[in-house]
C-alpha positions, -999 to 999 in steps of 0.1 A, spaced: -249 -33 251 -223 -51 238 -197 -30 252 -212 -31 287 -193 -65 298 -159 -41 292 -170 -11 312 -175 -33 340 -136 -44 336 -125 -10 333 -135 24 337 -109 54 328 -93 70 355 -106 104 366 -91 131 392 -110 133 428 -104 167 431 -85 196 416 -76 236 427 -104 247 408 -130 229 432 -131 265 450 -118 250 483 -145 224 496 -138 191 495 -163 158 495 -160 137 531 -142 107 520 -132 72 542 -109 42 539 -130 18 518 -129 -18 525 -104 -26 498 -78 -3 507 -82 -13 545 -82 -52 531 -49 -42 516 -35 -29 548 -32 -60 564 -3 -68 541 15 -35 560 10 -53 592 23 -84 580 56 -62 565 55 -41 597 61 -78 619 89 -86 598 109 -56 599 108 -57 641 118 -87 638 152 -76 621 166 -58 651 151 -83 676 174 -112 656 204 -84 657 199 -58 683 236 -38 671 235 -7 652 237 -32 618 203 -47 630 186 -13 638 197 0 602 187 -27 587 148 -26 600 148 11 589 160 5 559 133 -21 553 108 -1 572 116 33 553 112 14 518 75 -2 533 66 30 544 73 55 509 59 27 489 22 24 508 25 67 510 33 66 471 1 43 467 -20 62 487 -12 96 470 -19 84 439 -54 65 451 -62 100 467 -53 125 434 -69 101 408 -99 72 407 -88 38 393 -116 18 395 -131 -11 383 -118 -48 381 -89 -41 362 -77 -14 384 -82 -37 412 -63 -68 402 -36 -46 397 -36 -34 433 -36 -71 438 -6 -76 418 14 -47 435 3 -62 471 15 -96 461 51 -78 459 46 -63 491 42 -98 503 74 -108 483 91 -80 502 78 -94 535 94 -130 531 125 -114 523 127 -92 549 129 -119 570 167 -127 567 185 -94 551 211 -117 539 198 -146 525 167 -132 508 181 -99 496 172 -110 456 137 -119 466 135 -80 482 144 -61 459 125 -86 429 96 -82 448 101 -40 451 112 -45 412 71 -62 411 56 -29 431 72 -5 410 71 -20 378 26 -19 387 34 20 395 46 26 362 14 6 344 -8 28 366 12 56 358 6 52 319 -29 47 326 -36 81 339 -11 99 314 -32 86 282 -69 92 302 -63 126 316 -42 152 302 -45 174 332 -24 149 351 1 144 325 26 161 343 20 143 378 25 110 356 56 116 336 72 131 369 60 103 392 67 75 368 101 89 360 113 89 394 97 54 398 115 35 368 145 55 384 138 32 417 128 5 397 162 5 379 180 5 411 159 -25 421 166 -46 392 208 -39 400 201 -56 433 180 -84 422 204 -91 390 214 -129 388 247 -115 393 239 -115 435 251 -83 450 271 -85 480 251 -73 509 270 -42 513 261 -35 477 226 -43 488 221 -20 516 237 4 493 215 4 463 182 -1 483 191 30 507 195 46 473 158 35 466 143 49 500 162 82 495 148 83 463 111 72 478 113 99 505 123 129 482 89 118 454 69 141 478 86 169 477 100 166 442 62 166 433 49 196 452 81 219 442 67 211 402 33 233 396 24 215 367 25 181 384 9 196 422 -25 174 418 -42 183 452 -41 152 481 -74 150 500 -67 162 533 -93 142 554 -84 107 538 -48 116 537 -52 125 577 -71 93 581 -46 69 561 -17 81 578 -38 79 612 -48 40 607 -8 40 596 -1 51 632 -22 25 646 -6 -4 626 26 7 641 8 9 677 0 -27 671 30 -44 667 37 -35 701 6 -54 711 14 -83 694 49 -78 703 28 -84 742 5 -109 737 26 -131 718 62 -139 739 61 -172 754 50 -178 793 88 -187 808 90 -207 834 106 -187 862 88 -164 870 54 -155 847 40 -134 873 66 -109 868 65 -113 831 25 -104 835 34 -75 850 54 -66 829 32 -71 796 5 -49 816 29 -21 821 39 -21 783 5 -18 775 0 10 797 31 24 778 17 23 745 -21 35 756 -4 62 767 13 69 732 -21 61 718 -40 87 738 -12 111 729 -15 106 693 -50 110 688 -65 130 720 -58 162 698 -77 156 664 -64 195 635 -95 210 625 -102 210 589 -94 243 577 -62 247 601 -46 215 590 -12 214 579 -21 198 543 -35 236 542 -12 262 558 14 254 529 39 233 511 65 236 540 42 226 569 26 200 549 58 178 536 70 181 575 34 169 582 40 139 557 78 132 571 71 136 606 47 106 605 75 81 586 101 96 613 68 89 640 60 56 626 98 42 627 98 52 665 65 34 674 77 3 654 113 4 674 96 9 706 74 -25 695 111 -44 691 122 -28 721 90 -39 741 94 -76 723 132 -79 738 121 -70 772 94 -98 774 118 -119 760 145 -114 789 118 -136 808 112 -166 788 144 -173 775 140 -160 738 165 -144 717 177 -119 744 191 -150 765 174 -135 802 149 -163 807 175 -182 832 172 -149 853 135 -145 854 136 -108 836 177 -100 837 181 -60 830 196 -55 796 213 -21 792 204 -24 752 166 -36 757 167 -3 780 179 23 754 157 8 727 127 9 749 134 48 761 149 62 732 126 53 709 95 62 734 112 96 742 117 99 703 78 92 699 63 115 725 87 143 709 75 136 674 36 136 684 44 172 695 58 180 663 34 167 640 9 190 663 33 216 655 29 214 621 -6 223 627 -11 250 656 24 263 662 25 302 651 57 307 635 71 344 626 69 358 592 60 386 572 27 397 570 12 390 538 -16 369 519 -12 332 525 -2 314 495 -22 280 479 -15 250 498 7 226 475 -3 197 493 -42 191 499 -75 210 496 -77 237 476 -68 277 483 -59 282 516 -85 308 536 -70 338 533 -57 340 573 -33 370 573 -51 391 551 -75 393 581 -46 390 610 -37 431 606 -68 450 607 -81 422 635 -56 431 655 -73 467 656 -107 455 662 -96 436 693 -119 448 722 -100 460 750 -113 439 773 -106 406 757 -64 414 755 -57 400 794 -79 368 784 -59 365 752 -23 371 766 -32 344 790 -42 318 763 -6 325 744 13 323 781 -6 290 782 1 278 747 40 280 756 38 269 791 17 234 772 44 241 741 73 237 767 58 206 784 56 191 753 95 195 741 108 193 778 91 162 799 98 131 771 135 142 775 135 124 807 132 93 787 164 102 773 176 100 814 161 67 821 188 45 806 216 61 828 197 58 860 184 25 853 223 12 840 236 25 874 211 3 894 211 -28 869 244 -32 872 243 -46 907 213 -69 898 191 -47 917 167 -38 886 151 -59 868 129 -56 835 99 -53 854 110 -25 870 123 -4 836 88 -8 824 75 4 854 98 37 852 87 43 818 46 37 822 45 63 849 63 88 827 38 81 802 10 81 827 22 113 848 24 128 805 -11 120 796 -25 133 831 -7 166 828 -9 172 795 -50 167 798 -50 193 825 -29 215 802 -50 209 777 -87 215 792 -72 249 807 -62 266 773 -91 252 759 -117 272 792 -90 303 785 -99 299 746 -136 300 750 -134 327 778 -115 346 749 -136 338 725 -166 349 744 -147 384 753 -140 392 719 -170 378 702 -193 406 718 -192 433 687 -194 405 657 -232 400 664 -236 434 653 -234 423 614 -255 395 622 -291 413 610 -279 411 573 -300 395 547 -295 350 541 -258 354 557 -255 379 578 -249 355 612 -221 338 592 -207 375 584 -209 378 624 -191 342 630 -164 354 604 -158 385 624 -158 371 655 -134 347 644 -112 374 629 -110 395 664 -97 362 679 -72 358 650 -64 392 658 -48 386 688 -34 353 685 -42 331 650 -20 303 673 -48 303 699 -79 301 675 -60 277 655 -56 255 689 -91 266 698 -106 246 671 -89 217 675 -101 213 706 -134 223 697 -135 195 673 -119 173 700 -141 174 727 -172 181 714 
């Protein structure tokens, strides 16, 4: 009894999951303390927009992905390790307190890259320095995660070491600053991959709560460009036009919203599962999403400044076209629509390769099902009359595939038409963000359609081809899932793209 006073201070730590676990994993959420501890992202998020707002150059947008990058790695580096391995208990928890009080350090120093440059990289020094504790922990408690410990905390005192050159009394110049720090974030970005290509130290992520971290990650991002909205001042001149104008960004970025998350990967086709490769492009592809949606929130935060006056200098001109507010605002929205399709790439997009058995993921779940050992002899068992339904699902997947890599480039256009007509004063702000919320409008709408039809084609093909698979369905206690399984193998047959994209939407619109 005596000792029961400790064990509610500390517990040991203990894996979540392992490759032994035969493939099924326990439905896991964000818990109240890890979304508690978000609100210090949002709060880091703010400040690095704020970076290129002060400076919108090329210096200014480095900067806020420098910043932004090094925010990023270190809540994905956090959230790996909460998702491999259990650190509970009070302990545990006022050491997550500890490492968010750096983020916090990193935050008030990202608010003037020059000036506050020592009280970044201290505050980094703070984050790291709580990595390599937690780090320790796990090596001495659990000697199957050895490896994953002395590799991660390796590469951590590495970044930590860097750290502590840039906050050293000695007050590194700020070129030395940017320097060692974008040595830090190249570092950050490559701990991923440097742990997957190591077997010994490949603990397995948890797809669903990895999916759902990086998900409310996305929104955070989303809603700096509300707040970007809501909170530029009223000017003077002309507030009905700078209304407007806060309406049609939000249109803009419900648009991005419904893009992001109208299209939800089924569990077994995610890219966490496929393999290593799809899954660390998975992982980058939402930092390389994440920095466009945060650039389109400073690009939508200079617009609604041109009206009242702010730090862009328009408020005299009630809205004044900017040609630099214009390419932030369409680059990085063009940038974001192209990404979304990528990360869905990652999960639906057949790619060619030799047929053979699909190896373990190295990223999340556990074995991968075994896909292309069924793919060949499916192919065979294809009824004839299901072939025209599934050659129009694959003509459909590339006409939606095409759509997808084609229409955002218009974004890329915007800025050259809208630079020809601002010159004579004849554009105004309220008219860019006009342009740019029916292309995201006139995206969603067709992209919808697209979507419902391969989704009737999919069933249609489904249906076609799921005929003979009921005939193993009279087994004994599993005979109807042997049925399922073949069905499912008849439509993998002809296209594993289109049952991959089949249960997506399945999932989506049920």
């Amino acid at each position: 009894m005596a000792s029961l006073p400790l064990r509610r201070l500390i517990a040991a730590p203990h894996l979540l999951q392992d490759w032994c676990d035969g493939g099924e994993q326990e439905e896991r959420h964000a818990d109240w303390t890890e979304l508690f501890f978000d609100l210090f992202v949002v709060a880091a998020v703010s400040a690095t927009v704020h970076l290129f707002t002060a400076d919108p150059t090329w210096r200014g947008a480095g900067r806020m992905l420098l910043y932004l990058g090094l925010f990023h790695f270190t809540w994905t580096s956090n959230t790996h390790l909460m998702t491999r391995i259990h650190m509970g208990r009070l302990a545990f928890d006022a050491l997550r307190l500890l490492r968010h009080l750096g983020v916090l350090g990193m935050t008030l120093g990202a608010q003037d890259f020059g000036r506050h440059r020592r009280l970044f990289a201290g505050s980094y020094l703070l984050v790291r320095a709580v990595s390599l504790l937690c780090f320790a922990a796990v090596w001495a408690a659990l000697p199957r995660a050895r490896a994953y410990a002395a590799l991660s905390a390796l590469l951590h005192a590495t970044m930590a070491a860097l750290a502590l050159a840039a906050a050293a009394g000695g007050a590194p110049s700020v070129a030395a600053h940017t320097a060692l720090m974008g040595a830090v974030l190249a570092l950050e970005a490559a701990a991923p991959a440097v742990v997957v290509a190591v077997p010994a130290a490949n603990l397995p992520l948890h797809v669903g709560h990895i999916d759902e971290r990086l998900g409310l990650l996305q929104i955070i991002y989303l809603g700096e460009s509300i707040v970007a909205i809501a909170t530029s001042p009223l000017g003077s001149d002309s507030p009905a036009l700078q209304v407007l104008g806060a309406g049609l960004g939000a249109v803009v970025v419900w648009a991005l919203f419904l893009s992001i998350y109208h299209l939800e990967a089924s569990e077994h086709r995610h890219a966490l599962r496929q393999s290593k490769l799809r899954g660390l492009a998975f992982l980058y592809l939402h930092a390389a999403l994440g920095a466009a949606l945060n650039t389109s929130g400073a690009g939508l935060l200079m617009a609604l400044e041109t009206y009242s006056g702010g730090k862009q200098g328009g408020g005299e001109h009630g809205g004044e076209y900017l040609p630099h507010v214009a390419w932030t605002l369409c680059a990085s929205y063009g940038a974001a629509l192209h990404l979304i399709a990528a990360v869905r790439a990652t999960h639906y997009l057949k790619l060619p390769r030799r047929p053979r058995g699909r190896r373990r993921s190295g990223l999340g779940g556990a074995a991968a099902r075994a896909g292309a050992a069924r793919g060949g002899a499916a192919a065979k068992m294809l009824p004839p009359e299901a072939a025209p339904a599934a050659h129009r699902v694959r003509g459909r997947l590339w006409a939606w595939w095409a759509f997808a890599g084609l229409w955002p480039c218009v974004a890329y256009v915007l800025p050259f038409a809208a630079n020809a007509a601002g010159t004579g004063g004849s554009l105004r702000t309220t008219g860019l963000l006009g342009c740019i919320a029916a292309h995201a409008l006139a995206y969603v709408l067709v992209e919808a359609v697209m979507s419902h039809a391969v989704a009737s084609e999919v069933e249609g093909a489904i249906d076609q081809g799921g005929d003979g698979g009921g005939e193993g369905g009279g087994g004994e206690g599993g005979g109807g899932e042997a049925g399922v399984e073949e069905r499912q193998a008849r439509c993998g047959g002809a296209d594993d793209g289109a049952r991959s994209v089949a249960e997506g939407f399945g999932a989506a619109m049920a």
